[in-house]
C-alpha positions as MATLAB code, in Angstrom:
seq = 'XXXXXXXXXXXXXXXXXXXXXXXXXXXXXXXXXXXXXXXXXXXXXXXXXXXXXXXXXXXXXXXXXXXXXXXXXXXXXXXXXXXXXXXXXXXXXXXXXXXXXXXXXXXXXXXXXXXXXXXXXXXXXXXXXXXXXXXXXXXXXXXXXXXXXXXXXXXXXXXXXXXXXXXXXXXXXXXXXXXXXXXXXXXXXXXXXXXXXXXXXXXXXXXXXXXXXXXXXXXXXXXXXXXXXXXXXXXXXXXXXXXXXXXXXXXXXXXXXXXXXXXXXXXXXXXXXXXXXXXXXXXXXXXXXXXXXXXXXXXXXXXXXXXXXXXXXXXXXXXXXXXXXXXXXXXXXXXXXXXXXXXXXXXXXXXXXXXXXXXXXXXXXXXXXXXXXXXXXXXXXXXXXXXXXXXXXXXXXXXXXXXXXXXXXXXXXXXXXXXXXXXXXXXXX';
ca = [
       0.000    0.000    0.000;
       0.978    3.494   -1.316;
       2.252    5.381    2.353;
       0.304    8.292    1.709;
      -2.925    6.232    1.597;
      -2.628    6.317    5.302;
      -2.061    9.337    6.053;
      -3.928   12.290    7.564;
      -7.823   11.061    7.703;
      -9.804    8.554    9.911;
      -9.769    4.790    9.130;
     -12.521    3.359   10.003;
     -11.347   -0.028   10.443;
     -13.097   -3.254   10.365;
     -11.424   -4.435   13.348;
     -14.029   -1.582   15.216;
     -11.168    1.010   15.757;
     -10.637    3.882   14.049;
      -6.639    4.460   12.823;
      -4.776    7.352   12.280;
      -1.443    9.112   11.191;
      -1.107   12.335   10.335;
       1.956   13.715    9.184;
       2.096   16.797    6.913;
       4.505   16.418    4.615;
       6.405   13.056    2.936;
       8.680   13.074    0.453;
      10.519   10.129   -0.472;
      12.419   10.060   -4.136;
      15.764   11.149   -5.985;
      16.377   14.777   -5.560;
      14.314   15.499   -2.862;
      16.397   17.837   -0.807;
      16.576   20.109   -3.929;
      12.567   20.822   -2.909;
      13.560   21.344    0.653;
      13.032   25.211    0.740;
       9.628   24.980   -0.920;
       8.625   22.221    1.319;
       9.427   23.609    4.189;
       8.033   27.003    3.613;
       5.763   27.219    5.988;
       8.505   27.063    9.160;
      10.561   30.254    9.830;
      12.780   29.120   13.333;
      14.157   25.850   12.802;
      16.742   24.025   15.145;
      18.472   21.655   13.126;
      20.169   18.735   14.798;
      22.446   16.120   13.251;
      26.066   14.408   14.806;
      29.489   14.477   13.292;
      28.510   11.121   10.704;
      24.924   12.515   10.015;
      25.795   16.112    8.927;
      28.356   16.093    6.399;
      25.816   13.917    4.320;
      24.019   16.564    3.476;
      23.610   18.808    6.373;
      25.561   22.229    3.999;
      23.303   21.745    1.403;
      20.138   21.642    3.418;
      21.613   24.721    5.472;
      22.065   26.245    2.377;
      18.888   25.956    0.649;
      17.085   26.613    4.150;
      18.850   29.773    4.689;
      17.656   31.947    7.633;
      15.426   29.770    8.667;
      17.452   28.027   10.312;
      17.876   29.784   13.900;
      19.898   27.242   15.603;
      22.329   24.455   14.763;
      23.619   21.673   16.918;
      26.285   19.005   15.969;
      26.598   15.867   18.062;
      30.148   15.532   18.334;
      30.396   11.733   19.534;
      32.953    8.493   18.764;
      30.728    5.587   18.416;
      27.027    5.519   18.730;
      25.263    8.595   20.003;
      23.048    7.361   22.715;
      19.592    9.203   23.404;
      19.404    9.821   26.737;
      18.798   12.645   29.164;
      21.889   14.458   28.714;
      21.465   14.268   24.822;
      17.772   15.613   25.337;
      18.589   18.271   27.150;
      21.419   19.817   24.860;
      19.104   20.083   22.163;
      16.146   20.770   24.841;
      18.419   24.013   25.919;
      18.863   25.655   22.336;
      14.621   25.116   21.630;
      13.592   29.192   21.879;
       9.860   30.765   22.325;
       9.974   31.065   18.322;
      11.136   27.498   17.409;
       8.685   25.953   14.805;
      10.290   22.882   13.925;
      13.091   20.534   15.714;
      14.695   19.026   12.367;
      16.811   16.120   12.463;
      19.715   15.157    9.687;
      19.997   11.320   10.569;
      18.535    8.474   11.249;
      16.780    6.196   14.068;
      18.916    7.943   17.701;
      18.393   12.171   15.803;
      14.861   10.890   14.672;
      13.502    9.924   18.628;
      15.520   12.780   19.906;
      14.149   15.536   17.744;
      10.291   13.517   18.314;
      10.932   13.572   22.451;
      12.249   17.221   22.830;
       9.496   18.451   20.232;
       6.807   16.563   21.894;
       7.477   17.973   24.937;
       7.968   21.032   23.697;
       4.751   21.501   22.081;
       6.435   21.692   18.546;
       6.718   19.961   15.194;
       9.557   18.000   14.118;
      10.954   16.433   10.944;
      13.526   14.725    9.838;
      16.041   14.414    6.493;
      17.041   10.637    6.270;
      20.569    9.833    5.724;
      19.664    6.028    6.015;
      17.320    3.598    5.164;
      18.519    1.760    8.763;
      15.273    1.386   10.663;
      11.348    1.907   11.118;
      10.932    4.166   13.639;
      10.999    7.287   11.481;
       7.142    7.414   10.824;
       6.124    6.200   14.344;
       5.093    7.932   17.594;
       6.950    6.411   19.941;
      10.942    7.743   20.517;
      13.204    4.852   21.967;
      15.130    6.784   24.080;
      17.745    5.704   27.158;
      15.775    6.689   30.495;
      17.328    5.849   34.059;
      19.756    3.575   32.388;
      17.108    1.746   30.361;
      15.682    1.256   26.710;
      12.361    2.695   26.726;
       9.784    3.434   24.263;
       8.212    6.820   24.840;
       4.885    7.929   23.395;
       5.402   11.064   21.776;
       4.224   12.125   18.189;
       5.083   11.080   14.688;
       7.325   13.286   12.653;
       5.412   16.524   10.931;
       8.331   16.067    7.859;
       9.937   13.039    6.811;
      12.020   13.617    3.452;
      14.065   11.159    2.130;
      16.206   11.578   -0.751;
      17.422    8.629   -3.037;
      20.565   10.319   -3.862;
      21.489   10.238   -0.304;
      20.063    7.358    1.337;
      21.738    4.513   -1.793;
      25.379    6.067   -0.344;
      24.491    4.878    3.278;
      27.031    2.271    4.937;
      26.382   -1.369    3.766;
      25.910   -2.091    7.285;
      22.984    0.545    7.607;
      21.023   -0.563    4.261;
      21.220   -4.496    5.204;
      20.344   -3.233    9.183;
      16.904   -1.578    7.865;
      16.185   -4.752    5.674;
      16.752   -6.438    8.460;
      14.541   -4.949   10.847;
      11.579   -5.502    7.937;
      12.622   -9.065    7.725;
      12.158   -9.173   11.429;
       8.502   -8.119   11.157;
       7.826  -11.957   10.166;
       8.791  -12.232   13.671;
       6.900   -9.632   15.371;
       3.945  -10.274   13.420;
       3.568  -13.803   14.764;
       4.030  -13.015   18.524;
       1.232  -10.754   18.076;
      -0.964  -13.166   16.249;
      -0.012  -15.393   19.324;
      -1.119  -12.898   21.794;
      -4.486  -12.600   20.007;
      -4.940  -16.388   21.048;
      -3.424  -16.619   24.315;
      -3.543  -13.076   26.502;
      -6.902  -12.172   24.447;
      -4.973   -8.898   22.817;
      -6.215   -6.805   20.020;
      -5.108   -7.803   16.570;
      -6.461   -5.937   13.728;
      -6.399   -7.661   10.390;
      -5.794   -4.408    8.140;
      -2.636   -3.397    9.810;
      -1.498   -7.069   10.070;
      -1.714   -7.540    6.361;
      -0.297   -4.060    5.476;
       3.353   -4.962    7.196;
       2.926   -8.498    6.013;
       2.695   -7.229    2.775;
       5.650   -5.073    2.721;
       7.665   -7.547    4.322;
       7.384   -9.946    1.386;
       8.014   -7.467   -1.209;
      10.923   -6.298    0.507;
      12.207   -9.774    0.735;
      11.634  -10.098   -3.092;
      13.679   -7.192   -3.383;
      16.689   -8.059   -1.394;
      19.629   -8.680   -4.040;
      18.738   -4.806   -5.383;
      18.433   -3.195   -2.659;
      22.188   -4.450   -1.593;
      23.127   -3.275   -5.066;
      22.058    0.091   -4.233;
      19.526    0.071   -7.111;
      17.596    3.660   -6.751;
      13.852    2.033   -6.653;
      14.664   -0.858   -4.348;
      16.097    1.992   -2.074;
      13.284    3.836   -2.064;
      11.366    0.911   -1.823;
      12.693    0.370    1.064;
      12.711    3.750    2.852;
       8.940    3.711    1.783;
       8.065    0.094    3.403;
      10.188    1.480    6.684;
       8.098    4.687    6.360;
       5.214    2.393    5.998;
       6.292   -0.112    9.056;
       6.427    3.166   11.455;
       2.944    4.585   10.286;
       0.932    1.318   11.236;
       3.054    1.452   14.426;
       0.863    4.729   15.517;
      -2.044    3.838   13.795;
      -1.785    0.909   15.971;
      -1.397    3.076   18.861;
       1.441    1.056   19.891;
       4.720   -0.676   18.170;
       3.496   -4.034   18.304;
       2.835   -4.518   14.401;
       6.586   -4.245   14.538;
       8.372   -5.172   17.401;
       8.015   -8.683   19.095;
      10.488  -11.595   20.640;
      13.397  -10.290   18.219;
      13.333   -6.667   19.510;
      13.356   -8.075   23.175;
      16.419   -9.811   22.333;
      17.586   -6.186   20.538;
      17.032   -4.750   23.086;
      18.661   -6.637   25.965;
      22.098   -6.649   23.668;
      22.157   -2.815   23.677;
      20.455   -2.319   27.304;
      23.400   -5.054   28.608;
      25.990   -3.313   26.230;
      25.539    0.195   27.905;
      25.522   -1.197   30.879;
      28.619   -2.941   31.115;
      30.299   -0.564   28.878;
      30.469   -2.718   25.644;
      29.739   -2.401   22.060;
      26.978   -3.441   20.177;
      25.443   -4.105   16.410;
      23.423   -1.000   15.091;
      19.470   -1.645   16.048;
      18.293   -3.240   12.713;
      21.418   -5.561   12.504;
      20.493   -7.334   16.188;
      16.997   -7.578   14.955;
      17.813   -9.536   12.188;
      20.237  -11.818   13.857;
      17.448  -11.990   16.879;
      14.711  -13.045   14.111;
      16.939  -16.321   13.340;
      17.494  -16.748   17.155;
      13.298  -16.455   17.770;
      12.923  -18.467   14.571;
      14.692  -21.201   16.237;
      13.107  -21.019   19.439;
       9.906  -21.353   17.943;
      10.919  -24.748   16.357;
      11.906  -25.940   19.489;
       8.902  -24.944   20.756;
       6.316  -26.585   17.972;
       8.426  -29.955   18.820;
       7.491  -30.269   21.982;
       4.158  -32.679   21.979;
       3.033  -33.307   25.781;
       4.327  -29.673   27.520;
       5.050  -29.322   31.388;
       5.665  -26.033   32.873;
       7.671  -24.566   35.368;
       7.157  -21.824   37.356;
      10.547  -19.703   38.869;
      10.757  -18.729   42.513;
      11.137  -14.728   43.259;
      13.811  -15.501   44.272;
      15.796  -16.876   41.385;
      14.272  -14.496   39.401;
      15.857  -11.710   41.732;
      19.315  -13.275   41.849;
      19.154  -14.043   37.538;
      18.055   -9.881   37.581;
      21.032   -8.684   39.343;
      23.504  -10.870   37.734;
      22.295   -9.952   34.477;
      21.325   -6.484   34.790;
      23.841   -5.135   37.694;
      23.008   -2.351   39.400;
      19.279   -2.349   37.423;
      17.754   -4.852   38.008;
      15.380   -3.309   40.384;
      14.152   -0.966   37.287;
      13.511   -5.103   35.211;
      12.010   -6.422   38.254;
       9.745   -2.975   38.746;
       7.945   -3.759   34.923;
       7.419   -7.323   35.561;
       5.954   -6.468   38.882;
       3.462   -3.340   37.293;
       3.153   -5.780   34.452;
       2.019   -8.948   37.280;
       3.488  -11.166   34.060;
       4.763  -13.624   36.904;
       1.836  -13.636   39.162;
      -0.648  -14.574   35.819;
      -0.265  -18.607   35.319;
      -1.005  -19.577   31.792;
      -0.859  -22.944   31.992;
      -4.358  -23.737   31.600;
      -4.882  -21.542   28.367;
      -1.402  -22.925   27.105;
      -2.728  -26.669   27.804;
      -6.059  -25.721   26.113;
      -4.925  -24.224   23.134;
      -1.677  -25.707   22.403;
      -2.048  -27.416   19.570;
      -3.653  -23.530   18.229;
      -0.483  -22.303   19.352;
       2.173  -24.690   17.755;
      -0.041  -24.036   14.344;
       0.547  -20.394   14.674;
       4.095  -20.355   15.474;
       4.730  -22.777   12.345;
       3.513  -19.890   10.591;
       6.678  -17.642   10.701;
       9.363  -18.866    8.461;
      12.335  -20.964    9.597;
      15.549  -20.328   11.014;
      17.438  -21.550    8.269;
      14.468  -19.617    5.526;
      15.847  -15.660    7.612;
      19.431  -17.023    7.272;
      18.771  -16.995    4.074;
      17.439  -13.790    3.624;
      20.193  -12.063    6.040;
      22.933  -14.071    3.904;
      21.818  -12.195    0.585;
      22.303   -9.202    1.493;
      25.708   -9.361    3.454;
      25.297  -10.441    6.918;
      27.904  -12.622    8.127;
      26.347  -15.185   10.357;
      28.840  -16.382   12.821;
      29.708  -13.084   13.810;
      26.788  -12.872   16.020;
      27.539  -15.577   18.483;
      31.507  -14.775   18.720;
      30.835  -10.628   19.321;
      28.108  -11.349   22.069;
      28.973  -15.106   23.403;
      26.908  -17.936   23.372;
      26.314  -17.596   27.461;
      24.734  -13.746   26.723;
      22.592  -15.054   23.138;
      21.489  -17.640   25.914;
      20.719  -15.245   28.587;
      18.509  -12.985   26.230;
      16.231  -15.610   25.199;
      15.286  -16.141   28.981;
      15.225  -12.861   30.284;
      15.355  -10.076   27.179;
      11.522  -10.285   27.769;
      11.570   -9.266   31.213;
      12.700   -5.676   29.966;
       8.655   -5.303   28.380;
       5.624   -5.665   29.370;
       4.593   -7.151   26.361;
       3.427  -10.447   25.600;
       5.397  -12.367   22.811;
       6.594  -16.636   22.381;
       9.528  -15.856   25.153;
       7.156  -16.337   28.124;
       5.770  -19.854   26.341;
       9.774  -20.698   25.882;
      10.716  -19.762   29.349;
       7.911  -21.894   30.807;
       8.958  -24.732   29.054;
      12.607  -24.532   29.153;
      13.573  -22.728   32.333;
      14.398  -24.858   34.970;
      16.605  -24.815   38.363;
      19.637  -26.024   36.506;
      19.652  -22.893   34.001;
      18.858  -20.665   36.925;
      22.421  -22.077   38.190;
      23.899  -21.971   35.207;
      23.018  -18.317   34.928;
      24.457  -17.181   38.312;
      27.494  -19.496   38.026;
      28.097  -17.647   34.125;
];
């Protein structure tokens, strides 16, 4: 589906809500920046905000065409990955004046949810320029920002102006253009756990937005070998269906038409990388090597014919937080507690419906079928396990769910394949 079919008016959907996104102005195509002036016409104090990788892309030529308008100007000046947390926030929070009309981001994903949380709060529009086609979030209103130490997904508002232009987005790093394929590939992922939350916890699924990212996710895939060849309309393509990905994100309200089991596992690599001070894959890149990991887990999962359960003590639980999450754990425990995920027993539905559920998570393709996929267009498999470790890939698939409240095929593998001997494994690690 065209993007700007879904934007700015009511759907009245057949799943009895009613879905929208509004965002002014999209322009995705060679040459767009050229229009810049003329599309942003109607703003006369923008703060634009890039980092030292982001601006030299294009950030002269769109101060150029922009002119005057631009009031302020702020350059992240960072080695490695700019992380958006408070302190970021606030220096771009500190240049925002009475007469700022639009927070403007040269970048991608960390720019994009920084511009969308100081904006939001703000009670201003932002935009953003795309310098890569690396992830979904630009469309979406929710900014993953770095609160008290942890990854969290803030409600905010979708971008007023997203613009990306060909020319620049096909010159992106390999590594950025394979991490945004990736994270579409991982929507086969996401889309199941939230077909399997329909069944088990009762959730909402509506059938419109389902098929939309389903959709987009296969034609992507079709597209794979151009896209890593830089072809212009496979680019585009792509921005578009991440464009796409982010809208049905708000018109869902929420991120789960997009983020399941494999961005728990994202997650907990970059939440457990900050906090023990070590590196990690760029957001799109973990997904995709997390869809293979929750691809497996479901297989293991679907063989299992005559389940048994086990439940873990507080206790353990406690003592697998802190060795895990250090000196945060308290902030894990404090979402499962709000979130009572431990105190709810599924067994009975599980027991009831499990021969639904091992139908629905034979649905998502195989382990080996998103190797393939990741394989065409550059990723190097075994580099996965021997950056993080087997013992941390491990770890994740037990507790990377514990830092959400959402419902996804983790909690069904941890019942099954949690026991007292992992628990010691984990705290002997």
């Amino acid at each position: 589906m065209n993007a700007h079919e879904l934007l700015n008016h009511d759907i009245n959907c057949e799943c009895g809500r009613v879905h929208r996104c509004d965002i002014e102005t999209l322009k995705i195509g060679e040459g767009v920046i050229d229009e810049i002036d003329v599309l942003l016409s109607k703003y006369k104090h923008i703060l634009l905000v890039a980092d030292c990788n982001t601006y030299p892309l294009c950030g002269d030529k769109v101060s150029a065409l922009l002119k005057d308008k631009i009031q302020n100007k702020y350059i992240f000046n960072v080695e490695g990955l700019l992380v958006p947390n408070e302190e970021s926030a606030a220096t771009i929070d500190a240049l925002v004046t009475p007469e700022t009309d639009l927070v403007l981001g040269i970048g991608s994903g960390v720019i994009n949810d920084l511009c969308k949380y100081v904006s939001f709060f703000k009670k201003i529009k932002s935009g953003i320029v795309a310098t890569a086609p690396s992830m979904d979030g630009f469309a979406s209103s929710g900014a993953a920002m770095i609160l008290g130490g942890m990854k969290v997904t803030v409600t905010t508002h979708a971008p007023n102006v997203i613009l990306g232009d060909v020319n620049v987005l096909k010159g992106a790093p390999t590594e950025m253009i394979a991490a945004g394929y990736a994270d579409i590939i991982g929507k086969y992922s996401s889309l199941n756990d939230w077909k399997l939350a329909s069944i088990v916890t009762g959730e909402h699924l509506c059938p419109f937005i389902y098929d939309i990212v389903l959709d987009a996710t296969n034609e992507i895939r079709s597209l794979a070998s151009d896209i890593i060849a830089r072809d212009p309309y496979a680019i585009g393509k792509l921005m578009e269906t991440l464009v796409v990905s982010g809208m049905c994100l708000t018109l869902n309200t929420n991120t789960r038409p997009g983020s399941g089991s494999e961005h728990h596992l994202s997650h907990f690599f970059e939440i457990t990388g900050l906090i023990e001070n070590k590196p990690y894959f760029l957001h799109g890149t973990d997904v995709g090597y997390s869809a293979i990991v929750t691809a497996e887990l479901r297989e293991k999962i679907v063989a299992v014919d005559n389940p048994t359960f086990y439940k873990i003590s507080e206790e353990d639980r406690i003592a697998c937080y802190k060795k895990i999450y250090h000196d945060y754990w308290s902030e894990v425990n404090d979402i499962q507690v709000k979130a009572k995920s431990y105190e709810n027993d599924l067994t009975k539905i599980y027991l009831e419906k499990w021969d639904e559920i091992r139908t629905v998570l034979s649905e998502c393709p195989t382990a080996d079928e998103i190797r393939e996929m990741l394989v065409e267009v550059g990723f190097d498999l075994p580099a996965f396990e021997k950056f993080y470790g087997k013992a941390k890939i491990e770890n994740s698939t037990f507790f990377g769910k514990d830092l959400k409240d959402r419902y996804s095929m983790l909690w069904i593998y941890f019942a099954l394949f949690m026991n007292d001997e992992q628990v010691k494994k984990i705290l002997n690690n």
